[in-house]
N, C-alpha and C positions, 0 to 999 in steps of 0.2 A: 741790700742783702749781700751775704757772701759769697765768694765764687763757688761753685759748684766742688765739694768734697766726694770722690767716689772711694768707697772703700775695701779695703783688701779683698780678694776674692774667694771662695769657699771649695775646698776639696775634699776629696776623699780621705779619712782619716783625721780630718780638723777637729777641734773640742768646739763644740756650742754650750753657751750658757743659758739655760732658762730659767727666765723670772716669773715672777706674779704682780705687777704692776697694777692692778684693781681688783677685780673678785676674787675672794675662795676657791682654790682647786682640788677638786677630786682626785684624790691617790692613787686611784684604779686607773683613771682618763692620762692622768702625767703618766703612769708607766707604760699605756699603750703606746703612747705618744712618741716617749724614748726610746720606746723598743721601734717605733719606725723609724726612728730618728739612725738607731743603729744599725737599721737594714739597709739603709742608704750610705751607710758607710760612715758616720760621722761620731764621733763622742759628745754624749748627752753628758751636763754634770747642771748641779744644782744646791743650792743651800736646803740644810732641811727645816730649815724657815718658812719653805714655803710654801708650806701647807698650815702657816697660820691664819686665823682666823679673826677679825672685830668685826662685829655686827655686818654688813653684806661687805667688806672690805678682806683682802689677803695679809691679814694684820695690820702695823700700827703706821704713819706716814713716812717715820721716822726707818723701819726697818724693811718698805718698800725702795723709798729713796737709796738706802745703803746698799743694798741686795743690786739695784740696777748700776749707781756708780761704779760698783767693783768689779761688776763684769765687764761692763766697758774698760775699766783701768788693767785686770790683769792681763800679762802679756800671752795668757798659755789659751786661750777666748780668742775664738778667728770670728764668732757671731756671737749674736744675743738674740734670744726667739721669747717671744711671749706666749704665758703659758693659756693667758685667755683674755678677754675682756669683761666686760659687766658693767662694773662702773669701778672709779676712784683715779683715774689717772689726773683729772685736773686738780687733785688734790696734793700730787707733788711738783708742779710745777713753780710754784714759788720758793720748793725746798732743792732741785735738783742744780748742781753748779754745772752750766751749760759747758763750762773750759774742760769738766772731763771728756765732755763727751767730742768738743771741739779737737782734744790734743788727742784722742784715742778712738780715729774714725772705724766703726764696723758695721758690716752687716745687722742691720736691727728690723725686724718681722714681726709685723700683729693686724688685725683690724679692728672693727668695731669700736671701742671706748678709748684705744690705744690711738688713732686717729688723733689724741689730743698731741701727742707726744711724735707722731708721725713727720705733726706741720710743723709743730714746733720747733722740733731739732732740726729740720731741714732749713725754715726760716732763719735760725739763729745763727745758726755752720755751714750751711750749705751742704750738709751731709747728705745724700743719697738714700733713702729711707726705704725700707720695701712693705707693701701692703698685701698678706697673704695668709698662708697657712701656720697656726699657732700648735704649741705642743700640743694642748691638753683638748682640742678641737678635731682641726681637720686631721692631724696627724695621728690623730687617737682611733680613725674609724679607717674601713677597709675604702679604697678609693678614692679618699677625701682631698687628697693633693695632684694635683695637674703636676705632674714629674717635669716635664719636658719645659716646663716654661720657670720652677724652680729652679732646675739645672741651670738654664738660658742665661735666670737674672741673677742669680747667687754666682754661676761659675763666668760670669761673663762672656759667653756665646753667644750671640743675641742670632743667631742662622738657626738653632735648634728652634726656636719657635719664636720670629719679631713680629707676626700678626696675627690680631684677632679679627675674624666676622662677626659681624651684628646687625644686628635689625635699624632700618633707616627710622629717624624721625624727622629730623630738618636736615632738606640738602644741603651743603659747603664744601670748603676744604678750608683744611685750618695745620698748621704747624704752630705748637709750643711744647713748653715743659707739662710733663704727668703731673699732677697733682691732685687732692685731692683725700676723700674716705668716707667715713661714714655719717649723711646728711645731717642729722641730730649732734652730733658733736662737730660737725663743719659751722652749725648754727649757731654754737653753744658758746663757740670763743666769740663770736661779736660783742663788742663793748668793751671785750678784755684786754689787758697788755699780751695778751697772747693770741690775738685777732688772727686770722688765716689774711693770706697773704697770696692772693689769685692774679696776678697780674700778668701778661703773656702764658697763661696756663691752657691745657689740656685738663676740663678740670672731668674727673672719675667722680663718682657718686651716685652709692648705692648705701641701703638700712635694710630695716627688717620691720614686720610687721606694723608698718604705718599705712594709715589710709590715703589715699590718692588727693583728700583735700585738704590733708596734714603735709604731705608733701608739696602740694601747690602750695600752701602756706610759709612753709620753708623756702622752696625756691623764691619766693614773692619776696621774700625777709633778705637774704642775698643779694635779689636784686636792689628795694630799696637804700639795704646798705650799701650799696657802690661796691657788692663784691660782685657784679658778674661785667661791669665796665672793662677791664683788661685780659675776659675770657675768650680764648679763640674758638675754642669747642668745647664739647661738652659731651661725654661718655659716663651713663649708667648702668650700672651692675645688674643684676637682677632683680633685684629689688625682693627677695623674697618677702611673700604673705603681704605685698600690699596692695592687692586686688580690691577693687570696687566692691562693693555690698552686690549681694545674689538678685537678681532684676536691676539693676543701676542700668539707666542707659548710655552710660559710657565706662570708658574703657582707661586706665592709668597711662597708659600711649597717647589717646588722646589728649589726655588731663596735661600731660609735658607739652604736646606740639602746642597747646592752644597758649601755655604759659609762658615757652620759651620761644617760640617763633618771632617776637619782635625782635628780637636781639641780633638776626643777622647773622647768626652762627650755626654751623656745623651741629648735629643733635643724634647720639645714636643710643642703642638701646644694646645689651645684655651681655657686658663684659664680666666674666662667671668670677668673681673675687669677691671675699670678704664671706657675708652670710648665706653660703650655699651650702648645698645638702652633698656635694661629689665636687671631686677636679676643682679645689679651688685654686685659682690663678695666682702667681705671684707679678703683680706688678711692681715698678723700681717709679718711687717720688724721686724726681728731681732731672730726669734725662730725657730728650730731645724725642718727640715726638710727631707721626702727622695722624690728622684724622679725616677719610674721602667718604661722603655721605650723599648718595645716590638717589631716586628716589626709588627703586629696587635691589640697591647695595651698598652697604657701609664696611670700612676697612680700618683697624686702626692698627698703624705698624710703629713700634719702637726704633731709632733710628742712630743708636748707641748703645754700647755697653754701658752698664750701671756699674761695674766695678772696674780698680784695677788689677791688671791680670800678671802684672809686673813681678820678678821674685821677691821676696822682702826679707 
């Protein structure tokens, strides 16, 4: 893999570009979005591309691909935010030429189906990836973005906010690299040339409305595949909506410890990122992490900045 790429860091007044890299977006959601976008100070811009449209796709593969290279490539672009997920991202992975994004390191922001594009570029460059609040999402509702840990990982402060608490499931202690996103598309690249790449990881992972024996499923697929061998720990999100059936006698807590306890590692439960309803977190793929899991406390602290803070 390559050395670790961190990229420029994010100020007051910087232009951000937002794409649509998979689903259709809402004109209403993107302009809430930008208008938070510019209450924090920064310059939203965009093509008006895109608010295209193919069947559950943000237009055509060709005019998604073009849309993301070029924000990477212009010079006047200090980030790149995605406007939402859905689905299609693994649909330009064979089209995207990895060298723009390699020779034109930035801030890049998404979860959920974006996750494909997360590992991938980090895999490929070693680029620093961050997993959080998108325009047309979090950014579009009142409260929806954790400020303080956006600031932290976009402006490189990592004091403003380098730990989160959560809930224990298996006790350890584990140091590696963040990695990681959202379960369903961490499962999805197995088999592919574009396979996640979990080796000395911290690995994050959280979804959305799956059931508890769909996710044991998942995680089970993981391990068979040799991806959870080179995991130090392991941190999941909330998991929203993947609650057991009403009388189940058990609990998705439980459903992890019982699945992941062999492994020997570190297990914690409820890092607020990705498909939350409020304060969604931004974490940074790709930098130095520890995770301390008690068996009535867990801690997970970032142990780097994810950008550089350098002038340029």
């Amino acid at each position: 893999m390559s050395s670790v790429i961190k990229p420029p860091c994010l100020r007051r007044g910087d232009r951000v570009g937002i794409i649509a890299p998979a689903s259709p977006v809402e004109a209403d959601r993107l302009a809430a979005g930008c208008d938070a976008l510019r209450n924090l100070g920064y310059e939203p811009i965009y093509e008006d591309s895109i608010l295209s449209s193919d069947l559950f796709f943000a237009g055509s593969i060709q005019r998604r691909v073009r849309e993301l290279e070029e924000m990477f490539a212009r010079p006047d672009v200090r980030a790149v935010i995605c406007a939402r997920g859905g689905y299609g991202c693994n649909y330009l992975l064979p089209h995207i030429n990895i060298e723009v994004i390699r020779r034109y390191p930035k801030i890049f922001v998404g979860y959920s189906d974006v996750t494909t594009l997360l590992t991938w570029f980090h895999d490929q460059t070693g680029l620093v990836t961050f997993h959080g609040p998108m325009a047309a999402t979090s950014f579009a509702v009142a409260h929806g973005v954790d400020i303080p840990s956006w600031r932290a990982k976009t402006g490189g402060d990592i004091e403003l906010q380098s730990s989160t608490l959560l809930t224990p499931v298996v006790p350890g202690r584990a140091e590696g690299k963040l990695y990681g996103g959202c379960l369903s598309m961490l499962v999805a690249s197995l088999g592919t040339p574009y396979a996640i790449r979990t080796e000395d990881t911290i690995l994050f992972i959280e979804d959305v409305a799956t059931k508890p024996y769909q996710v044991d499923r998942m995680l089970t697929q993981l391990k068979l595949a040799g991806k959870m061998a080179g995991v130090r720990g392991i941190v999941f999100g909330d998991m929203a909506d993947c609650k057991a059936p009403a009388g189940s006698s058990y609990t998705l807590l439980e459903v992890l410890q019982r699945c992941l306890r062999d492994l020997d590692i570190p297990v914690a439960f409820g890092a607020r990122s990705g498909h939350v309803e409020h304060g969604n977190l931004t974490l940074a793929f790709g930098v130095r992490a520890s995770l301390v899991v008690e068996h009535d406390f867990a801690l997970a602290t970032t142990l780097e900045p994810a950008v550089c803070t350098a002038s340029s």
